[in-house]
TORTIRO-639247 format. One record per atom (N, C-alpha, C): x, z, y. Coordinates in steps of 0.001 Angstrom, whole numbers, padded with zeros to 6 digits, always signed. Layout:
XZY...
END
This chain:
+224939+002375+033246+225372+003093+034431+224363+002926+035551+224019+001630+036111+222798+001641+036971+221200+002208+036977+221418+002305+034979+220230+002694+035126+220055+004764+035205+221195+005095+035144+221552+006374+034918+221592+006679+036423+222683+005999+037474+222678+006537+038723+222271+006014+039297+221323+004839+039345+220315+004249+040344+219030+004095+039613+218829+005191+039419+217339+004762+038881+216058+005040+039838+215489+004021+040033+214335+004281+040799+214851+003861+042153+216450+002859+042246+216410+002978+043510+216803+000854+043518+216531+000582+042686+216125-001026+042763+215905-001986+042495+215268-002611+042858+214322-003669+042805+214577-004139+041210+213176-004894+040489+213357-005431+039464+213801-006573+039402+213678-007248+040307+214529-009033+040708+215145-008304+041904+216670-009306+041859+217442-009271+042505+216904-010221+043634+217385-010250+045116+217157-010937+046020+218126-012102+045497+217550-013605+045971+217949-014679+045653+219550-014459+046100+220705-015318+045558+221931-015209+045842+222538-013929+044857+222022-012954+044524+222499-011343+044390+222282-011214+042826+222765-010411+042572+222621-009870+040899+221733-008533+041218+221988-007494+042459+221415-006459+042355+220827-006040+043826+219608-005710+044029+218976-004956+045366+218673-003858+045154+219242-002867+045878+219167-001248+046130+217571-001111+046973+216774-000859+047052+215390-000605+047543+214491+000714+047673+215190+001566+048985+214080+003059+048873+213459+002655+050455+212325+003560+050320+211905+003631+051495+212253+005036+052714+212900+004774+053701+213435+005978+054131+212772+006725+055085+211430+006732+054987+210504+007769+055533+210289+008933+054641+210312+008023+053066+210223+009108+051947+211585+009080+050989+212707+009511+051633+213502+009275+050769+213666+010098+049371+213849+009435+048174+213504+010130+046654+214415+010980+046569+215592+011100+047440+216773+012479+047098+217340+012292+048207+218605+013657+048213+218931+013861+049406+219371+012817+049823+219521+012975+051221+219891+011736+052347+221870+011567+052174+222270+012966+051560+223691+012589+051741+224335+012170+050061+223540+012379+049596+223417+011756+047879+223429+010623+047695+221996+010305+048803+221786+008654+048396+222629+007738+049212+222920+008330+050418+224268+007693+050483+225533+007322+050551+225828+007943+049499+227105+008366+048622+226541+007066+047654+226078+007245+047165+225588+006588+046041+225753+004949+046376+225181+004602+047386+225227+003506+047789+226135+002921+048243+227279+003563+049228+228344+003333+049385+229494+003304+047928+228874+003825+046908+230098+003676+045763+229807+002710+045048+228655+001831+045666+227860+000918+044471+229292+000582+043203+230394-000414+044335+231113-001304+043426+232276-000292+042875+232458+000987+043280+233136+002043+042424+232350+001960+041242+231110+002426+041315+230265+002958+040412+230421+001524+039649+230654+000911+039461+230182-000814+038663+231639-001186+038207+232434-000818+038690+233845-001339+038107+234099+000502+037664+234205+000962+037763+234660+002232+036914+234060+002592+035698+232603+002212+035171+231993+002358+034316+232813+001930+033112+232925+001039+032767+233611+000756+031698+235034+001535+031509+235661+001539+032137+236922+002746+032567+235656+004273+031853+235625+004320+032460+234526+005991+032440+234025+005970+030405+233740+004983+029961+233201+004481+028889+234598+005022+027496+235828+004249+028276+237069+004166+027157+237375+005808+027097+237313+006630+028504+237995+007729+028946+237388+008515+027934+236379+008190+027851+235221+009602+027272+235478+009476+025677+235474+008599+025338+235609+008411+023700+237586+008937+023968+238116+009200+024276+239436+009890+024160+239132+011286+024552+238463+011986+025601+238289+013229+025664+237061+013682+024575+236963+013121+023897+235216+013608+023184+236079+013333+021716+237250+012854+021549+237883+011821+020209+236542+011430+019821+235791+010516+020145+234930+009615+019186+235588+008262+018612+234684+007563+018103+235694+005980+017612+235989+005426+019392+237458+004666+019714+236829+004010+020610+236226+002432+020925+236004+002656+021951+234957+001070+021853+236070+000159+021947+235339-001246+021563+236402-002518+021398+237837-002872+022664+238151-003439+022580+239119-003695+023733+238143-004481+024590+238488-004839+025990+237729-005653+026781+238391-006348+028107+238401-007327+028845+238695-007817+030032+237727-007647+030892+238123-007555+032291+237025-007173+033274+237918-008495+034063+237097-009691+034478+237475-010730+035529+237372-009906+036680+238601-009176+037274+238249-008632+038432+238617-009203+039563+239908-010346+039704+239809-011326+041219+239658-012838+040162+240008-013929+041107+239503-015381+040860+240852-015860+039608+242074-014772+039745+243167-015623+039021+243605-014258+038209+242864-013364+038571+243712-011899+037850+242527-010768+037112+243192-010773+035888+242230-010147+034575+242974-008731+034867+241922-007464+034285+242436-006378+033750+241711-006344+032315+242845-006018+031697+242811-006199+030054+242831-004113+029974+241671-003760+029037+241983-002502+029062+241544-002232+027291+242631-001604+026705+242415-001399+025180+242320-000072+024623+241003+000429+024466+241097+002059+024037+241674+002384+023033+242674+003224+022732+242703+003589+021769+242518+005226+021613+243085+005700+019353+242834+007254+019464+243928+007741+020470+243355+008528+021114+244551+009408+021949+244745+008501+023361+244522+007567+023309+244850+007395+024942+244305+005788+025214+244119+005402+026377+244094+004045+027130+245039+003659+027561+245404+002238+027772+246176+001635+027637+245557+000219+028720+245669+000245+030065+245113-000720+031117+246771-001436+031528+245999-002996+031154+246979-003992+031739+246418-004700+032891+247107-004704+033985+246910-005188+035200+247910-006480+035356+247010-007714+035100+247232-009148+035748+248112-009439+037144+248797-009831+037722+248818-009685+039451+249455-011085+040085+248647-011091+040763+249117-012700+041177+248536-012617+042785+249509-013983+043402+249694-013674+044828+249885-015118+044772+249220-015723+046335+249653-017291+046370+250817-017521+047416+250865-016685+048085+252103-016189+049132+252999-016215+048797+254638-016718+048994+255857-016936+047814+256419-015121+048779+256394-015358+049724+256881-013723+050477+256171-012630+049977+254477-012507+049713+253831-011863+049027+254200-011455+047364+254393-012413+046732+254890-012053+045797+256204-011354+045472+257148-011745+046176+258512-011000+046503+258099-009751+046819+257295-009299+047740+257002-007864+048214+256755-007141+046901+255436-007670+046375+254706-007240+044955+255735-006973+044167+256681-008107+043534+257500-007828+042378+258236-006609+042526+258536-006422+044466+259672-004801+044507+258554-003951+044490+257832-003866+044805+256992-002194+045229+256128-001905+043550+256154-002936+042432+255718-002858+041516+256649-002303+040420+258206-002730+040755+259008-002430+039993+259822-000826+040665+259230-000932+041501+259387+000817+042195+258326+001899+041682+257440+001076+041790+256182+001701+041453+256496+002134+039797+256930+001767+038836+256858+001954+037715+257943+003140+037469+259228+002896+038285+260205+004094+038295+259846+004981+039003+258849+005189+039635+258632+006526+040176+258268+007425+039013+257807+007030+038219+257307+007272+037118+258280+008801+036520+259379+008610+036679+260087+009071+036408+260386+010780+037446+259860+010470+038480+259788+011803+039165+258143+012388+039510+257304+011567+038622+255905+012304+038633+255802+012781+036839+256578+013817+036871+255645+013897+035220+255074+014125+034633+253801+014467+035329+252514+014552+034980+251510+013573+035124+252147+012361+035605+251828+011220+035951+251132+010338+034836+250431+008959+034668+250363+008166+033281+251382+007527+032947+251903+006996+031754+253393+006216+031235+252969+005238+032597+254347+004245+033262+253701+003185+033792+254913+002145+033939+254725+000497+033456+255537-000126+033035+255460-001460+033602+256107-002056+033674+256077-003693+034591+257440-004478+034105+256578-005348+033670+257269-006622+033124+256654-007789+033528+257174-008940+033653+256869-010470+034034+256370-011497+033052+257001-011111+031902+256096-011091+030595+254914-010086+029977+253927-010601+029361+253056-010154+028382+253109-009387+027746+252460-007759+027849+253048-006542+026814+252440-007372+025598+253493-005926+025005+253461-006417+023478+251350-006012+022754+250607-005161+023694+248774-005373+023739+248582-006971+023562+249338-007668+024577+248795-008440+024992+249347-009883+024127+249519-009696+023102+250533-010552+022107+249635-011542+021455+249209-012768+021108+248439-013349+020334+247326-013802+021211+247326-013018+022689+245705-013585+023352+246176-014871+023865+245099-015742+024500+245291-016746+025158+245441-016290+026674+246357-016678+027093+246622-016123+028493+247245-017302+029131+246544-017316+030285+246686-018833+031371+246943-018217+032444+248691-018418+032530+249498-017972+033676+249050-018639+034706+248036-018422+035809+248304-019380+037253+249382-019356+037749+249713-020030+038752+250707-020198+039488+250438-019050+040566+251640-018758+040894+251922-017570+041360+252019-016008+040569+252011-016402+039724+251984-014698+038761+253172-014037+038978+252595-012940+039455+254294-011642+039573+254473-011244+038264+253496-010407+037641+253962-010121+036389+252919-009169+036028+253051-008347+034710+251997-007225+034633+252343-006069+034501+251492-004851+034885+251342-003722+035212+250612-002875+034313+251364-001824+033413+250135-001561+032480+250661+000133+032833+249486+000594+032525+249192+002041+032814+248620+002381+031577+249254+003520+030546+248870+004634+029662+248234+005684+030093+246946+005934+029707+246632+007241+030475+245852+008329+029113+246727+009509+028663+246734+010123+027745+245919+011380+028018+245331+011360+027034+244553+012693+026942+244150+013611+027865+245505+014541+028590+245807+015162+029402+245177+014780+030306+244789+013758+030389+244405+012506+032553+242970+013100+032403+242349+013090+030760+240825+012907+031212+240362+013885+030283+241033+014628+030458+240391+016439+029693+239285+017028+029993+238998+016935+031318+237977+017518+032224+236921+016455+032946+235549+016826+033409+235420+015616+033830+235471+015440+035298+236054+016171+036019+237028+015691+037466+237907+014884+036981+238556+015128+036365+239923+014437+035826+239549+012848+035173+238432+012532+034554+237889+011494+034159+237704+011184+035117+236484+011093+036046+236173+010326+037246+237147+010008+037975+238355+010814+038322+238836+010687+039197+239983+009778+038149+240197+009309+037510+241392+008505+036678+240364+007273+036838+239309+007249+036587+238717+005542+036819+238398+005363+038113+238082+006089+039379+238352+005948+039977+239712+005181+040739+240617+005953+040450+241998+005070+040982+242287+003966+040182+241844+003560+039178+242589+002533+037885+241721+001670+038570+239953+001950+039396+239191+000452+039673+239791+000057+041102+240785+001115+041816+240906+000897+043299+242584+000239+043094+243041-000058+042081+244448-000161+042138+244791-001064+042476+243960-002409+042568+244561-003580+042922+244315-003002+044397+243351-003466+045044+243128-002786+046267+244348-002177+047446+244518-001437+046485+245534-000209+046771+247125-000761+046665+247320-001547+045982+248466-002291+046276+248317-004057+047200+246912-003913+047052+247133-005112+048446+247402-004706+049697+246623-003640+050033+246973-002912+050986+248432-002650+051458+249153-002088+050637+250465-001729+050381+250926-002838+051034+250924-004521+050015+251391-005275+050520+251422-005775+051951+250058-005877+052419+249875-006356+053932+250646-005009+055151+250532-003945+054740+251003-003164+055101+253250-003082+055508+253366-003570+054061+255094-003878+054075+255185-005198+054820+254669-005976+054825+254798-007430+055997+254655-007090+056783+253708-006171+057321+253222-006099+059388+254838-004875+059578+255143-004370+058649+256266-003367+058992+257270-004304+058994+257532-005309+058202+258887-006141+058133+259044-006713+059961+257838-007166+060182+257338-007966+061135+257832-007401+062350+257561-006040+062378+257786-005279+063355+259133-004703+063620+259564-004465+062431+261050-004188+062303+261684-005691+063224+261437-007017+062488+262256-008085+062921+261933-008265+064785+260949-008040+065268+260729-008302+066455+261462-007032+067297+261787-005911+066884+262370-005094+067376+263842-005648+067579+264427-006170+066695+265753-006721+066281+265835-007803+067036+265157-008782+066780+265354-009594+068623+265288-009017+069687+263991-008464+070152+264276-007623+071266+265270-007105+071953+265858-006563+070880+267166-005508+071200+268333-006705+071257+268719-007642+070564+269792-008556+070587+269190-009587+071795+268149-009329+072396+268053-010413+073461+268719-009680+074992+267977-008282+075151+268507-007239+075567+270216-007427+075603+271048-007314+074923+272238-007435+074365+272708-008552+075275+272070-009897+075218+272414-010794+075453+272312-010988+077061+271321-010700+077697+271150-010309+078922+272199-009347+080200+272822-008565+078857+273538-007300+079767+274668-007922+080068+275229-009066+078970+276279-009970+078623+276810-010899+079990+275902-011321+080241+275964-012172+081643+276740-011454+082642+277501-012353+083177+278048-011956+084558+277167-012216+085527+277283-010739+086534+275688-010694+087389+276559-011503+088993+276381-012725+089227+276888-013339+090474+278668-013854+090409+279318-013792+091707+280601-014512+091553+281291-012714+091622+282711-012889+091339+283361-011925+091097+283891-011381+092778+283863-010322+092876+284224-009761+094345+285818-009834+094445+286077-009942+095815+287696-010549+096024+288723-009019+096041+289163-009002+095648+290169-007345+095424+291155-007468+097063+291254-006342+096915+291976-006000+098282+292689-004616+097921+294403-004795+098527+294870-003721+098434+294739-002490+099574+295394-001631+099481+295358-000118+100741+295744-000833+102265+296366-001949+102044+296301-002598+103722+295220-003811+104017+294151-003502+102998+292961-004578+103608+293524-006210+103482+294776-006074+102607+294750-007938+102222+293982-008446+100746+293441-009294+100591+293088-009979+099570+294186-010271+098762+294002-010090+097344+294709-010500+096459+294211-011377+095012+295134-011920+094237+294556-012738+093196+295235-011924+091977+294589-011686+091208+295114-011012+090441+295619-012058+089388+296979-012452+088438+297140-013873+088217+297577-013082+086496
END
């Protein structure tokens, strides 16, 4: 893949620290200016979708497909993706060290899978807390904190065309992403919801008060009375 869409654009040693340096000179730039930076901005699209892009094509082309594979994509969470004839089959790892984080995850994941049900043109999509039945016989080292896994079928139909390819590995490399987001997103809303809710019950509590001493009643001839 790098050498297909970055060719000619870097370096043969990586800068110390780095696996890869992008290197043009931009007085003479080798292609257009809004190409190359497209290009550059998708580096880590372009690098995590490849292999995605790899399984897709041997299902739209029916060739053999290639082996199964894991991509280490965070420090505690694997995506396991297994080609097969007729379709892919991506299991998504998901783990959270947050005990509230994970609570969020387990609902919007187990929503996420029944929506399923009102997109149907959508990929199969399934969530369990256990190990699909792909995933049967591997060695798998639950960290602590694991919500559960997420696996996405994506059949024929997804990657017929090749918009439809790019754009299916596209979202499958942005998905964790895309539900962290989600997550930090449902906390700052919880957050905001709850501070509204004091607000308003402090409000409440304020109106509650008696404002000073009570005024003395008087009848139509101007005497004071006690009301008993």
């Amino acid at each position: 893949m790098i050498a297909n869409v970055y060719e000619g654009l870097f370096t043969e040693e990586a800068e110390e620290g780095f696996d890869l340096t992008l290197c043009f000179d931009i007085a003479n730039l080798p292609e257009d200016p809004e190409t190359l930076v497209s290009k550059c901005s998708e580096l880590k699209r372009n690098l995590m979708a490849a292999p995605f892009e790899q399984a897709f094509m041997s299902v739209q082309q029916k060739t053999t497909p290639p082996p199964p594979f894991t991509l280490p994509y965070r420090e505690k969470e694997n995506i396991y993706v297994f080609p097969q004839d007729g379709k892919v089959t991506v299991v998504y790892s998901v783990c959270f060290d947050d005990p509230n984080e994970q609570a969020i995850a387990r609902v919007f994941l187990q929503e996420f899978a029944e929506a399923k049900q009102r997109v149907k043109s959508g990929p199969s999509v399934n969530f369990n807390k256990d190990p699909q039945r792909e995933l049967e016989g591997m060695d798998l080292d639950l960290p602590e904190g694991h919500v559960g896994f997420l696996t996405f079928v994506v059949f024929e139909t997804h990657v017929s065309t090749s918009e439809r390819l790019v754009n299916s590995a596209t979202l499958l490399q942005s998905f964790r992403s895309y539900l962290h987001y989600h997550i930090k997103a449902a906390k700052s809303y919880l957050a905001t919801r709850m501070r509204t809710r004091v607000n308003s019950l402090l409000d409440t509590l304020k109106q509650a008060k008696p404002k000073g001493p009570a005024k003395p009643k008087k009848n139509s001839k101007g005497k004071t009375f006690v009301r008993r």
